[in-house]
Backbone as numpy.savetxt, mean C-alpha at the origin, in Angstrom:
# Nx Ny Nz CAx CAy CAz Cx Cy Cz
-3.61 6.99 -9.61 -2.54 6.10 -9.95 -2.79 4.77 -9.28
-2.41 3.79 -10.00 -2.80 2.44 -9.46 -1.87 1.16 -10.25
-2.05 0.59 -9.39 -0.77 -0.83 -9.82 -1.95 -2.35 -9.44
-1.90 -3.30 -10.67 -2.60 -4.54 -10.11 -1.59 -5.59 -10.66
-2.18 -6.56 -9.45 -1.58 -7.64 -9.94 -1.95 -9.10 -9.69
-1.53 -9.85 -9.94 -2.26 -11.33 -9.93 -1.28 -12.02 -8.70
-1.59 -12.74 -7.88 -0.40 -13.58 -6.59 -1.13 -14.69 -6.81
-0.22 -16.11 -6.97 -0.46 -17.63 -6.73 -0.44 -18.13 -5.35
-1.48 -17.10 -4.53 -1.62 -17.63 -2.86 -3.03 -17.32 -2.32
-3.12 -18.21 -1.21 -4.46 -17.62 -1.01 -4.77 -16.15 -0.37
-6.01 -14.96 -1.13 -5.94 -13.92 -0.29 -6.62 -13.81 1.20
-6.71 -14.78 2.04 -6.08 -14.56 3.10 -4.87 -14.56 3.74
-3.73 -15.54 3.15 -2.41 -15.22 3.24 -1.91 -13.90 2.51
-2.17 -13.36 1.66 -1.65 -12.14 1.18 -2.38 -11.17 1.98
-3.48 -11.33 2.54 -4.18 -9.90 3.43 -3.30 -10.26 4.57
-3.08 -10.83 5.36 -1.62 -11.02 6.64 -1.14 -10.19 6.34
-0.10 -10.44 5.31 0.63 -9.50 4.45 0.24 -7.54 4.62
-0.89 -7.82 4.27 -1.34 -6.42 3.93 -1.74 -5.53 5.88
-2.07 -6.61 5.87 -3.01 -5.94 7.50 -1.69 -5.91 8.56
-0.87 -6.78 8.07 0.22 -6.35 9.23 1.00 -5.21 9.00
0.63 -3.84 8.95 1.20 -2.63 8.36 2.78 -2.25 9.21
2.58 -3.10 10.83 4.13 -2.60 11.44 4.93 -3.66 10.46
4.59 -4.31 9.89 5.81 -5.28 9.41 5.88 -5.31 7.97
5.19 -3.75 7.18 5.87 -3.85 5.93 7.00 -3.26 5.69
7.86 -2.89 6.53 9.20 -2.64 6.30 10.10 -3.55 6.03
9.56 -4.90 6.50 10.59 -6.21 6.36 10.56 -6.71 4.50
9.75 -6.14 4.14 9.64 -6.59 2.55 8.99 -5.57 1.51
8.80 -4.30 2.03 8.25 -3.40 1.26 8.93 -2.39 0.18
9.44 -2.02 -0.31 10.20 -1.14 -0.59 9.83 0.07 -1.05
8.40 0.67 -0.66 7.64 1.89 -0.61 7.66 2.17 0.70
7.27 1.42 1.32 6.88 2.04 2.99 8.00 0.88 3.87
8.79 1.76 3.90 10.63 1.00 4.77 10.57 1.42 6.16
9.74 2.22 6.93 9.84 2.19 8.24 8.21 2.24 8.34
7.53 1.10 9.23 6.43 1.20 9.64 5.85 1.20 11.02
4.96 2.34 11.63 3.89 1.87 12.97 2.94 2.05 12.81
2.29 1.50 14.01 0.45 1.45 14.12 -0.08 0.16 13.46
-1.69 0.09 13.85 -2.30 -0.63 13.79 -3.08 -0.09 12.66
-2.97 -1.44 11.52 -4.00 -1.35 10.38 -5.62 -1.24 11.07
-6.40 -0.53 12.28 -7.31 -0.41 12.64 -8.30 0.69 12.32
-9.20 0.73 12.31 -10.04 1.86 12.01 -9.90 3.10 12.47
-9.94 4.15 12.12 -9.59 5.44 13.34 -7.86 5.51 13.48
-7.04 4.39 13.39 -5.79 4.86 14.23 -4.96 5.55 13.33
-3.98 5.51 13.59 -2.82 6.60 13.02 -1.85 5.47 12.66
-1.32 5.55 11.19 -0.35 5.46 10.71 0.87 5.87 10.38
2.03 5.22 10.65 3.00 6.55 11.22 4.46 5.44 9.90
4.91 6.28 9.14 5.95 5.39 7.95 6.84 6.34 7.39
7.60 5.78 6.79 8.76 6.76 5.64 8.32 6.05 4.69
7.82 6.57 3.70 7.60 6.45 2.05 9.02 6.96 1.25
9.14 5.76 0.66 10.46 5.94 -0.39 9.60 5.98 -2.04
9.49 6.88 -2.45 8.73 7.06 -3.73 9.94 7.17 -4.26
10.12 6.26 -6.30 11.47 6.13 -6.46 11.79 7.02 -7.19
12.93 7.67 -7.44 13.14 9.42 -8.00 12.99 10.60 -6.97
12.42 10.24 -5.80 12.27 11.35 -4.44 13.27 10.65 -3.69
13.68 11.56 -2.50 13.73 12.04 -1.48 12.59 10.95 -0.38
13.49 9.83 0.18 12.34 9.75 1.88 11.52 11.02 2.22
10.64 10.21 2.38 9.66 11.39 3.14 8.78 10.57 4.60
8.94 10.72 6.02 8.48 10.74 6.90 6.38 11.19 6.98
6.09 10.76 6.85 4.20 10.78 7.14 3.43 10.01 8.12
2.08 10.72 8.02 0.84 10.12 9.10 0.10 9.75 8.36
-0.80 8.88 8.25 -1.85 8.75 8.19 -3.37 8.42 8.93
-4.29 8.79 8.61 -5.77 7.70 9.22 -5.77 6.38 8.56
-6.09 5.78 9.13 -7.11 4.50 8.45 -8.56 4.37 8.79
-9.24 4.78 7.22 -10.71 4.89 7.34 -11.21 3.59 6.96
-11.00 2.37 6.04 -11.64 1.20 5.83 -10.75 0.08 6.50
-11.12 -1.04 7.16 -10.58 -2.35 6.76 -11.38 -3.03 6.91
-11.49 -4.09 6.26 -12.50 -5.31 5.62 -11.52 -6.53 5.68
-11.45 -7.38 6.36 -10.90 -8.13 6.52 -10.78 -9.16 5.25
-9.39 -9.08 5.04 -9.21 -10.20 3.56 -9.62 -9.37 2.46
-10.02 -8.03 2.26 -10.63 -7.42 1.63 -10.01 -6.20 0.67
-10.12 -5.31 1.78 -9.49 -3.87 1.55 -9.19 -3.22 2.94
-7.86 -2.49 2.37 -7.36 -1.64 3.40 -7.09 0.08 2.71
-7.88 1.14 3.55 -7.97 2.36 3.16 -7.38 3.27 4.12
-6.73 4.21 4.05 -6.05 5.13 4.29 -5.86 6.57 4.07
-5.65 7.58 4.45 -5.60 8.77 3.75 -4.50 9.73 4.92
-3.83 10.51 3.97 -3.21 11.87 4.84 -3.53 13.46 4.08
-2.98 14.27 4.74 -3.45 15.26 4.18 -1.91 16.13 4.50
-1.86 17.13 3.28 0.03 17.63 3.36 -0.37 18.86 2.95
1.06 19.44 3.12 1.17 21.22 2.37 -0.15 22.17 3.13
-0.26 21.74 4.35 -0.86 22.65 4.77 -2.80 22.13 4.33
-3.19 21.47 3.88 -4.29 20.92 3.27 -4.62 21.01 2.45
-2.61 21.34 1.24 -3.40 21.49 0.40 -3.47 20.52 -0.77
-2.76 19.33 -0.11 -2.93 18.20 -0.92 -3.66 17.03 0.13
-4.29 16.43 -0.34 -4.83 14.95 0.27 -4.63 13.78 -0.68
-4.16 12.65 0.15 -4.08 11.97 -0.56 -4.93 10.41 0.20
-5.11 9.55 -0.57 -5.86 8.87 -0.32 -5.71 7.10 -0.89
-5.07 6.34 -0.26 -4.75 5.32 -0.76 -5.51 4.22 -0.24
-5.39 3.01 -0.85 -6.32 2.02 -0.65 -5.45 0.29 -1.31
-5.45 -0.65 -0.87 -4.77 -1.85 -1.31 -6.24 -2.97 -0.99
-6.57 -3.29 -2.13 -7.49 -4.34 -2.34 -7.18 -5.53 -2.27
-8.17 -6.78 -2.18 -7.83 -7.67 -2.33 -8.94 -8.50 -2.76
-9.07 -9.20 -4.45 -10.33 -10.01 -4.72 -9.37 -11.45 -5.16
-10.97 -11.59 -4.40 -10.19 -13.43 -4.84 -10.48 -14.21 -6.32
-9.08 -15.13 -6.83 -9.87 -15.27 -8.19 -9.78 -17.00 -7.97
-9.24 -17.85 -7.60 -9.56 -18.94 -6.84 -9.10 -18.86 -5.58
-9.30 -19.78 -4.86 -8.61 -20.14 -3.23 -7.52 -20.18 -3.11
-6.66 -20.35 -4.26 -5.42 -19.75 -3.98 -4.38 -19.28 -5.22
-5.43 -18.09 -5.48 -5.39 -17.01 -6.46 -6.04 -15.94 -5.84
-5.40 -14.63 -5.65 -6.01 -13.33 -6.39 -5.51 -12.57 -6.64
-6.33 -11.32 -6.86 -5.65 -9.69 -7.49 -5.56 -8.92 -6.23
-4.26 -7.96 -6.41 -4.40 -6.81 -5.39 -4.22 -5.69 -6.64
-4.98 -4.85 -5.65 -5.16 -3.53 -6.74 -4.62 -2.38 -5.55
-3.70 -1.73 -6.10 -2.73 -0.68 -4.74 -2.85 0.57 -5.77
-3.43 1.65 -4.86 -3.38 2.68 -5.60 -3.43 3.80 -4.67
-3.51 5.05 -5.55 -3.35 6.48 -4.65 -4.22 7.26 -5.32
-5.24 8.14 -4.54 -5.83 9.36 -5.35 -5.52 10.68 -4.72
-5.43 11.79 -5.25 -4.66 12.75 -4.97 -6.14 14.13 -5.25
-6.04 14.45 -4.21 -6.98 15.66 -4.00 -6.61 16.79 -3.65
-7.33 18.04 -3.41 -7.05 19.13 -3.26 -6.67 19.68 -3.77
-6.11 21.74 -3.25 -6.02 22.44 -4.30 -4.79 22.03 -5.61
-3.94 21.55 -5.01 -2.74 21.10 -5.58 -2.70 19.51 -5.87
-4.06 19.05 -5.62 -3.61 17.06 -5.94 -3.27 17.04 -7.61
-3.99 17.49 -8.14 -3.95 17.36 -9.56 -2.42 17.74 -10.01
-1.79 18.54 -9.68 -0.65 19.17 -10.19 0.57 18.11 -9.66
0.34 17.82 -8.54 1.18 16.95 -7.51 0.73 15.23 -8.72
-0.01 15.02 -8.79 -0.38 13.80 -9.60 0.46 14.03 -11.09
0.35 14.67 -11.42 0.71 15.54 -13.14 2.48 15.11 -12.99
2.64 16.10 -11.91 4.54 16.05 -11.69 5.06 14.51 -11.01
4.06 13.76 -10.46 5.23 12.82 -9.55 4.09 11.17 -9.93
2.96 11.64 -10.51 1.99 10.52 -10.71 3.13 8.89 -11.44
3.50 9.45 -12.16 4.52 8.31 -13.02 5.49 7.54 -11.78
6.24 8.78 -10.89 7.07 7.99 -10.04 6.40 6.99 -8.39
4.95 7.67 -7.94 3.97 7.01 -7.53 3.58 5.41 -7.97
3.05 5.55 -9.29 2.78 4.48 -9.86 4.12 3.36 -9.91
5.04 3.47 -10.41 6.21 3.25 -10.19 6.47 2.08 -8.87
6.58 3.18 -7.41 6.66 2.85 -5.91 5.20 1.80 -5.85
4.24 2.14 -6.43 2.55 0.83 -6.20 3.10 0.02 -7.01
4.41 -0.12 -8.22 3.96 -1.57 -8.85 5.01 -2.04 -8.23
6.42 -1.48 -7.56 7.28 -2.29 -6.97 6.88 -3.02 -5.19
5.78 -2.14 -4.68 4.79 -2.56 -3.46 4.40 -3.85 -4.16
3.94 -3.97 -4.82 3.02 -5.27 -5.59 4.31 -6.71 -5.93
5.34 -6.07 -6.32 6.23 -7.30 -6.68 6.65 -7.47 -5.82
6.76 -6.76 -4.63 7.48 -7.54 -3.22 6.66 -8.09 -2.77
5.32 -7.95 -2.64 3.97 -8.62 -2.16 4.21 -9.68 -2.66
3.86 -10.01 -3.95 3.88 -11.53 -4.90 4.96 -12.18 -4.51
6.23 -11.67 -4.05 7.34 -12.37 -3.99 7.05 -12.72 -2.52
6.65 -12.02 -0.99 6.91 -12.44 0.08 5.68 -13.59 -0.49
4.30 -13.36 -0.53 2.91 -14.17 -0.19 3.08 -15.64 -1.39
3.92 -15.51 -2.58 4.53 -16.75 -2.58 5.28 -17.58 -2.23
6.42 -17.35 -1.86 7.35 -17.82 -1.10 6.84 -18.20 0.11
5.96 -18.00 0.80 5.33 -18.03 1.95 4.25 -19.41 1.76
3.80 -19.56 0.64 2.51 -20.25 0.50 3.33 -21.72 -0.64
4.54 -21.19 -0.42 5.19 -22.32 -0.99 5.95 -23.18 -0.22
5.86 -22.73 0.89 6.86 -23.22 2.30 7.89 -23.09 2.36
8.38 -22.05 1.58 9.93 -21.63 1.95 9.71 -20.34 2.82
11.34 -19.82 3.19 11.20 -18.48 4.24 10.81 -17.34 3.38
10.28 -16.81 4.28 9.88 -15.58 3.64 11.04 -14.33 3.87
């Protein structure tokens, strides 16, 4: 499942955005309580509001960051028997233009089934992540408050 979209800012102002993971609660409306450091190795600690669920409290790793780039992530649930695996891109299409591409892949014995039943309301929670993005990283690059 995956959500893209186009922002009129530069993606280094929208990776701020992205890399400051304690402070996407101030504008996120997928991930409303955030800790930790977008760092390699550390632990990610959030409540995911997926829309049609129930809050749900999670951990994650963070296995990639690339500065201005991509940020990768993964947890693992139900005992191991789902993994999931998310990732928020960032390509540039001028200096102050680009795309973010926010998505989730779903593994294990049960990812597929878990994707099947809730994939629609996932996708859903990545394209409303994306319109709060466009809305803070413009407003921001327009000189108003964010």
């Amino acid at each position: 499942m995956s959500h893209a979209i186009e922002i009129d800012a530069p993606p280094e102002m929208v990776w701020d955005f992205i890399a400051d993971f304690e402070g996407w609660g101030t504008w996120n409306p997928l991930y409303i309580e955030t800790s930790g450091p977008a760092e390699v190795g550390r632990t990610l600690r959030f409540t995911v509001v997926v829309p049609g669920l129930r809050p749900r409290k999670a951990r994650a790793q963070v296995y990639t960051v690339v500065r201005d780039e991509l940020l990768e992530y993964g947890l693992t649930a139900l005992a191991g028997m789902l993994k999931a695996f998310r990732y928020v891109s960032v390509e540039e299409i001028s200096p102050t233009r680009c795309r973010v591409d926010n998505g989730e892949i779903m593994a294990g014995p049960v990812g597929r089934l878990v994707a099947r039943s809730m994939g629609h309301k996932v996708r859903n929670g990545l394209e409303a992540m994306n319109l709060a993005l466009k809305s803070v990283a413009e407003r921001k690059w327009r000189g108003r408050p964010v």
